[in-house]
C-alpha positions as CSV (number, residue, x, y, z in Angstrom):
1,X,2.4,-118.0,76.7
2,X,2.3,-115.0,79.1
3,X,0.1,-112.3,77.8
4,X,2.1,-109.2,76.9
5,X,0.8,-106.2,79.1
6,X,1.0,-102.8,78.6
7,X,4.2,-101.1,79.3
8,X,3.3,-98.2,82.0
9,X,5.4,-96.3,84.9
10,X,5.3,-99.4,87.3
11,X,6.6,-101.8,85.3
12,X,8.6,-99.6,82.2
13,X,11.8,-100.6,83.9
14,X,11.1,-104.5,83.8
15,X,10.2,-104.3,80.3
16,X,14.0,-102.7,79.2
17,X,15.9,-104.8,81.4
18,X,19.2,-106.7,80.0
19,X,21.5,-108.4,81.1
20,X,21.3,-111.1,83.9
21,X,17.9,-109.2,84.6
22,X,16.5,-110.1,81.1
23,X,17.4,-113.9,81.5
24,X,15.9,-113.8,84.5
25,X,12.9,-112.6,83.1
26,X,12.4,-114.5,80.3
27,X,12.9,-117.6,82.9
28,X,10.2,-116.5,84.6
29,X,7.8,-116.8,81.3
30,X,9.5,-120.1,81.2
31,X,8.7,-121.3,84.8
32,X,4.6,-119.6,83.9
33,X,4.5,-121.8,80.6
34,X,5.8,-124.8,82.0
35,X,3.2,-124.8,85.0
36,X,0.8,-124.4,82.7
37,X,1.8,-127.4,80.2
38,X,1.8,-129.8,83.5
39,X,-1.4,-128.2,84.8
40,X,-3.4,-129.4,81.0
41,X,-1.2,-132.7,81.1
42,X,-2.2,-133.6,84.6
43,X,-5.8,-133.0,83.8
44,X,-5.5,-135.3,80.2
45,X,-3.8,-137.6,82.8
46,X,-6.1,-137.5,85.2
47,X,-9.5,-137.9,82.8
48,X,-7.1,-141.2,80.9
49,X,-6.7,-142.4,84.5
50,X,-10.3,-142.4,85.8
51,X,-11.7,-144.0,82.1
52,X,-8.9,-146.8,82.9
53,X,-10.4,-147.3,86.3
54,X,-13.8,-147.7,84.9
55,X,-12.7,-150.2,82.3
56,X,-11.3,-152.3,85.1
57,X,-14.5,-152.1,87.0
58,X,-16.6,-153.3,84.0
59,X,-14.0,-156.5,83.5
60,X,-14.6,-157.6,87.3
61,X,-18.5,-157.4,86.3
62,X,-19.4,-161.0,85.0
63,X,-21.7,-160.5,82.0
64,X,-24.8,-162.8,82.2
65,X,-25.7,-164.6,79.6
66,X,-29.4,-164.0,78.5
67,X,-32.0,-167.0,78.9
68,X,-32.8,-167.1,75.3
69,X,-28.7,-168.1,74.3
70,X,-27.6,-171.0,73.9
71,X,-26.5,-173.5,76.8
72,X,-23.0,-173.5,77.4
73,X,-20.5,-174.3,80.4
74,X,-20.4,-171.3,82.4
75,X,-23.4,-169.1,83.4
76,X,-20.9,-166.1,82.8
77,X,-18.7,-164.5,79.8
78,X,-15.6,-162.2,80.0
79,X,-16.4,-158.8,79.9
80,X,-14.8,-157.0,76.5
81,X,-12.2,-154.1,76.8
82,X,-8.7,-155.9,77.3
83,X,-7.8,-154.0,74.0
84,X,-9.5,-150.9,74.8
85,X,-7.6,-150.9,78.8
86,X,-4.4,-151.4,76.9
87,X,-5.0,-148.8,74.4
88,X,-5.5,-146.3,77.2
89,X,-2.6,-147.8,80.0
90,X,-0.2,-146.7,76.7
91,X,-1.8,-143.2,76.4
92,X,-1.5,-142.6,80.1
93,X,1.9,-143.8,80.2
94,X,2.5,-141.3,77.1
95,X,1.2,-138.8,79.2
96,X,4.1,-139.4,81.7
97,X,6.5,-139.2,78.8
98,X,5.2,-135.8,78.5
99,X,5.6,-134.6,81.5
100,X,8.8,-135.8,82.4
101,X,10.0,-133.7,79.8
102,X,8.5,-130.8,81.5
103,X,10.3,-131.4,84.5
104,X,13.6,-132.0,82.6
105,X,13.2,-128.3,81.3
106,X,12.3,-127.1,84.9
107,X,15.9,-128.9,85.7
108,X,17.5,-126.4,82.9
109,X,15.5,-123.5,84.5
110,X,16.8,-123.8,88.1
111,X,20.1,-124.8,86.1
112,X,20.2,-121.8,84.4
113,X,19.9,-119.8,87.7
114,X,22.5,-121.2,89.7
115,X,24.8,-119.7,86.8
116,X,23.1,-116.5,87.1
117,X,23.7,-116.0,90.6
118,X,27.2,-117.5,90.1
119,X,27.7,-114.6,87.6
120,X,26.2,-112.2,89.8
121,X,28.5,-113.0,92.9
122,X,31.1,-112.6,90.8
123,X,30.4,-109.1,89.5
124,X,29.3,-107.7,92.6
125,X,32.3,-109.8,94.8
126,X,29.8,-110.7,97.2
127,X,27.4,-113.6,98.5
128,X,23.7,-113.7,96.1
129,X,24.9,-110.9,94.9
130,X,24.6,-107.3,97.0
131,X,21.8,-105.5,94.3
132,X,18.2,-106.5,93.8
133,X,17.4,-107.7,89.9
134,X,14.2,-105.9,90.1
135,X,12.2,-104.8,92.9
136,X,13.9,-106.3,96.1
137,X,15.0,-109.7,95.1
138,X,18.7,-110.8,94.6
139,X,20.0,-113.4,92.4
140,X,20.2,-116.1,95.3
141,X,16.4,-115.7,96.0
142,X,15.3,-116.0,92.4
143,X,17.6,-119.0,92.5
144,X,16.1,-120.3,95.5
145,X,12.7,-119.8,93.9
146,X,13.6,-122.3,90.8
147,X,14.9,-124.5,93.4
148,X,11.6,-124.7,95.7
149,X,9.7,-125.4,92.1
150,X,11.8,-127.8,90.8
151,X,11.5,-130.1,94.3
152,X,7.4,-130.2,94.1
153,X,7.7,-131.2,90.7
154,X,10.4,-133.8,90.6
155,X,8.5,-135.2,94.2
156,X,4.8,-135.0,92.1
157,X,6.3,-136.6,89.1
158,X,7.4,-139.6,91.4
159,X,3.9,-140.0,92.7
160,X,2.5,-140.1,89.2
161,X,5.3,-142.7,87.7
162,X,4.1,-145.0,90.5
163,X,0.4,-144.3,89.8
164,X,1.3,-145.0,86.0
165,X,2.9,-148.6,87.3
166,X,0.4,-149.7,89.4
167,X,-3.2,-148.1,88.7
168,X,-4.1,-150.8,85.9
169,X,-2.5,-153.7,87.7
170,X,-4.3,-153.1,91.5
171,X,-7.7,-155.1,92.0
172,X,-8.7,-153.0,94.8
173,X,-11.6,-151.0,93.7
174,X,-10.6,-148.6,96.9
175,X,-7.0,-148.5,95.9
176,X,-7.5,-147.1,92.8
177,X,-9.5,-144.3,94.1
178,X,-6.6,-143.5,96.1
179,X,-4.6,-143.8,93.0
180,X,-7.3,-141.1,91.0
181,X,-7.3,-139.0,94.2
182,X,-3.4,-138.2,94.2
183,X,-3.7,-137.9,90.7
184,X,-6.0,-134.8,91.1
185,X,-5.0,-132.9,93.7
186,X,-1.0,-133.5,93.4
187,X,-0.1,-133.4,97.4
188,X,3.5,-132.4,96.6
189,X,2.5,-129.6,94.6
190,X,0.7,-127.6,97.5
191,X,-0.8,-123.7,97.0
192,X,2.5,-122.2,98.2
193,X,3.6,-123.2,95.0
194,X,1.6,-121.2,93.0
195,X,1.7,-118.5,95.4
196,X,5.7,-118.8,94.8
197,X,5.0,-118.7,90.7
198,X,2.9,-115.6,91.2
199,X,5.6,-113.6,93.2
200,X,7.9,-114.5,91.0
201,X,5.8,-112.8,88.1
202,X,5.1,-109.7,90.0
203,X,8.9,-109.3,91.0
204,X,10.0,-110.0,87.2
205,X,7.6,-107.9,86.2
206,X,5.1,-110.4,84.3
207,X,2.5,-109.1,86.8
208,X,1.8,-105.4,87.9
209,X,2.4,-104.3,91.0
């Protein structure tokens, strides 16, 4: 949750707004705590993704059998871990579960300010809405905001579904590297993004100016 900050000159009007203005506001804490649930689910993701990869590894290793055991057919055993690599495809793919569900509540926040600019055109009878919420920023632009967010997401959540599908079932050692490299740094969820997140805080109010 956002941390609840003193209420001073700059930002006294933020913190008694109503209205369109409040919703707006509170879907800003919304937008903050959601980032911030994917942000620890991609990193659980990412650490269930590389201990996957290293089980695989240790499977293609043939075991050698010590000189002292017994004779037997093959100079070589299985290595152990099907169990353990299935155990951990399932938490992974739970992990998706997880944040699928974030991105369906990002879908409700954009969502929910389509109908607040809506309502805002048609108070103020004209496109976006003719007065700032806040500082400078109309109801289209906070609008446009959730929309920008929601299209990294639903694009990064793509990527990972296909990671999820493929990363235990490729026998390229260099292709799952790839795999565990889009994991971590999320290429459709680029800085601007939480440059965007921040701005939105400062204009709500959630930041001071």
């Amino acid at each position: 949750m956002i941390d609840l900050m003193e209420v001073t000159s700059s930002n006294r009007k933020c913190s008694a707004v109503t209205g369109s203005a409040r919703k707006v506001r509170d879907n800003a804490a919304d937008w903050h705590n959601l980032m911030l649930r994917w942000d620890r689910l991609s990193e659980e993701g990412f650490d269930v993704a590389t201990s996957i990869v290293n089980t695989k590894r240790s499977q293609s290793e043939p075991l050698l059998v010590p000189e002292a055991s017994p004779p037997s057919s093959s100079s070589t055993q299985p290595a152990p871990g099907a169990a353990e690599l299935q155990e951990r495809c399932l938490k992974l793919l739970n992990i998706m579960e997880k944040m699928s569900a974030v991105v369906v509540k990002m879908e409700r926040l954009a969502a929910s300010q389509e109908a607040l600019r809506e309502l805002e055109e048609f108070r103020s009878g004209s496109a976006g809405g003719a007065a700032p919420l806040f500082h400078s920023w109309t109801a289209r632009q906070f609008e446009d905001t959730s929309r920008l967010l929601l299209s990294a997401f639903m694009e990064e959540l793509k990527l990972k579904q296909v990671i999820v599908q493929e990363l235990a079932h490729t026998a390229s050692s260099d292709l799952s590297m790839v795999y565990l490299s889009c994991w971590l740094h999320q290429p459709f969820i680029p800085p601007q993004s939480r440059l965007t997140l921040e701005a939105l805080l400062l204009e709500t109010g959630h930041r001071p100016l």
